[in-house]
Each structure stands twice: as structure tokens, then as C-alpha cells.
C-alpha angles and dihedrals in degrees: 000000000000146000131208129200144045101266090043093050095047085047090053085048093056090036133088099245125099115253106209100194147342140230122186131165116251080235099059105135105215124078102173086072090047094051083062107048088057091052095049104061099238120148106258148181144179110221127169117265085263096068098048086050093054099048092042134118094191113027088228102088090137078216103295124097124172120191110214135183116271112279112279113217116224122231109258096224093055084041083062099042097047089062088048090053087061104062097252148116106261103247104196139176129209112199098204104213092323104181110182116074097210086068081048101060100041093052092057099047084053086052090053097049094043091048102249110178090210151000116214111204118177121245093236139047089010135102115253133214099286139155088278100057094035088065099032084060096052091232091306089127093065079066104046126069112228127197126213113194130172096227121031100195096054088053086053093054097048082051090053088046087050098056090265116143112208125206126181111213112226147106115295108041138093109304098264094228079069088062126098097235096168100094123066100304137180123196116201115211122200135237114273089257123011091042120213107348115251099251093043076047098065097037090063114100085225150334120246128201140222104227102220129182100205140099092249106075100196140059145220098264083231083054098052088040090060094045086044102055091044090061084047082058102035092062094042090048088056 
């Protein structure tokens, strides 16, 4: 896997994931980040512009490319534990069947900001953590543990068992500002176009709703993630 950029590679630095090498141009205007590739041990070398272009994905690499294992998924149990070892309310997010790895990306990069302890996306019929996510999330996904599980729904309902209150996010439930977000809680976001599947649907405790004013009546589900987890936030922050 690779990623491409200053600010992806100095997030991979201060992540959890194994940078294999790294590539960088002898022209690369930032030393303090050089300074720290060299401290770091990581495997490094200094190759011509060429030879980053060539190697590219996005064309956008700002002369600086790291290749990095393959993203490891976290168990979802010791996900859960590790929030309750500090000290904190598990803030989850289940990704119901997203496909597009933009969305992906973005998502996570608003979890990590809004300090989600983990993200839960099924083995089939979903987008994993590839190239593409990792750069659209500006290294944000070295520093966010993501879940991979084979049924969704079991995993909603041991949640359930666990304390947990699960809310799918979509048209046609109670405004989410009226829900009581404080306690472990998980939010469950639809797929782009088919929204939250019927079953998953019917496991969730309830559906909450973004009030919005305009004359589109539906978001970007990056977008409603993002308004979502800050009302997570508002109310924890009271």
C-alpha cells in the first residue's frame, strides 16, 4: 500500500501501522520531517522526481511517498476495552455496506478528529482500507482502529447485550439533538445509495435525524457522519 504526501507520511510516522520504505525527492522542502525519517529507522531513500511520478497513484505525492503494510484490522472486543481503560464512553461507528473509498476516507479522518474509538466495516459487500482511503484521510487511518467483522447485525446485537445504544443515521427518525448520546454509543451510517439495510434497520434501538432547512433533503453520508459525531461531542462536552 502506499501514501503519498507530507502530512500522510508524518501521520504514518506517529501511527501504528509498518512503513516499509520510504521514498522521498532530493528536492523535498521540509527538513524537519526529514530529520525525522532518518531518526526513526525506517528504511529510506532519496530518488529523482521521475521516479516518484512513476510510482504514483495520485499524481500528487508533494515528493514524498512511504510504502506501508497493508492496513491491520483491530479486534473489536480489545477496541472496546481499550476506551473503557481510559476512563471514557465507547463512541463507535458502524459503515453499513460503504462502497466508495473517498467516503471512506473521509469518514475516517472526521472519527479521528472527533475522537471515535473505533470504526466496524463488514467483510463482504463493503470498501476496505485501501490506497485510496488511506490518502483521502491524510494519515488519519494510522491513528484509528478499524474493525472488519463477517455479520453486522450479530455484532449490533452484542453490542446491545454489552450497554451499548445503537442509532442508525437517516431521514425519517427522532431529530438527533433530542437523544441522549452521552453513554457507549454506536451510530450506524448507510450505504451512499441504498442507506442502512432493512434488517440492520430493525436491530437498531432507534433512528435519529439531521434536522436540515434546505431544499435537498439528503446528505453525503461523509457529511452526516461528520454532523452526527459533533453532536456526539456537543452534548459530552455540557
Amino acid at each position: 500500500m502506499l501514501i503519498e504526501g507530507r502530512n500522510s507520511v508524518e501521520q504514518a510516522l506517529n501511527g501504528n501501522g509498518t512503513i516499509d520504505k520510504i521514498l522521498m525527492s532530493p528536492n523535498l522542502r521540509d527538513q524537519q520531517l526529514i530529520e525525522r525519517i532518518k531518526a526513526s529507522g525506517v528504511t529510506y531513500q532519496f530518488v529523482e522526481k521521475a521516479a516518484l511520478d512513476k510510482v504514483s497513484k495520485t499524481k500528487n505525492h508533494q515528493g514524498i511517498i512511504a510504502y506501508v503494510t497493508n492496513y491491520q484490522y483491530f479486534d473489536l472486543k480489545e477496541v472496546i476495552e481499550g476506551a473503557y481503560a481510559k476512563g471514557k464512553q465507547p463512541l463507535m461507528l458502524i459503515l453499513d455496506g460503504i462502497e466508495d473509498p473517498h467516503n471512506l476516507g473521509n469518514i475516517i479522518r472526521t472519527a479521528e478528529c472527533m475522537g471515535v474509538d473505533g470504526i466496524i466495516l463488514p467483510k463482504n459487500r463493503s470498501v476496505t482500507v485501501n490506497d485510496t482511503a488511506m490518502r483521502v484521510s491524510q494519515g488519519a487511518a494510522a491513528n484509528v482502529q478499524i474493525c472488519k467483522v463477517v455479520n453486522i447485525n450479530q455484532e449490533i446485537q452484542r453490542l446491545k447485550d454489552k450497554g451499548f445504544w445503537v442509532y442508525g443515521v437517516e431521514l425519517g427518525g427522532v431529530e438527533i439533538s433530542k437523544v441522549n448520546l452521552k453513554g457507549p454509543t454506536v451510530l450506524v451510517m448507510g450505504s451512499e445509495g441504498k442507506g442502512i439495510h432493512q434488517l440492520t434497520r430493525k436491530l437498531v434501538d432507534g433512528i435519529v435525524t439531521i434536522r436540515m432547512h434546505g431544499k435537498v433533503n439528503s446528505l453525503n453520508v461523509g457529511s452526516a457522519t461528520a454532523i452526527a459525531l459533533y453532536e456526539v461531542n456537543r452534548q459530552r462536552s455540557l
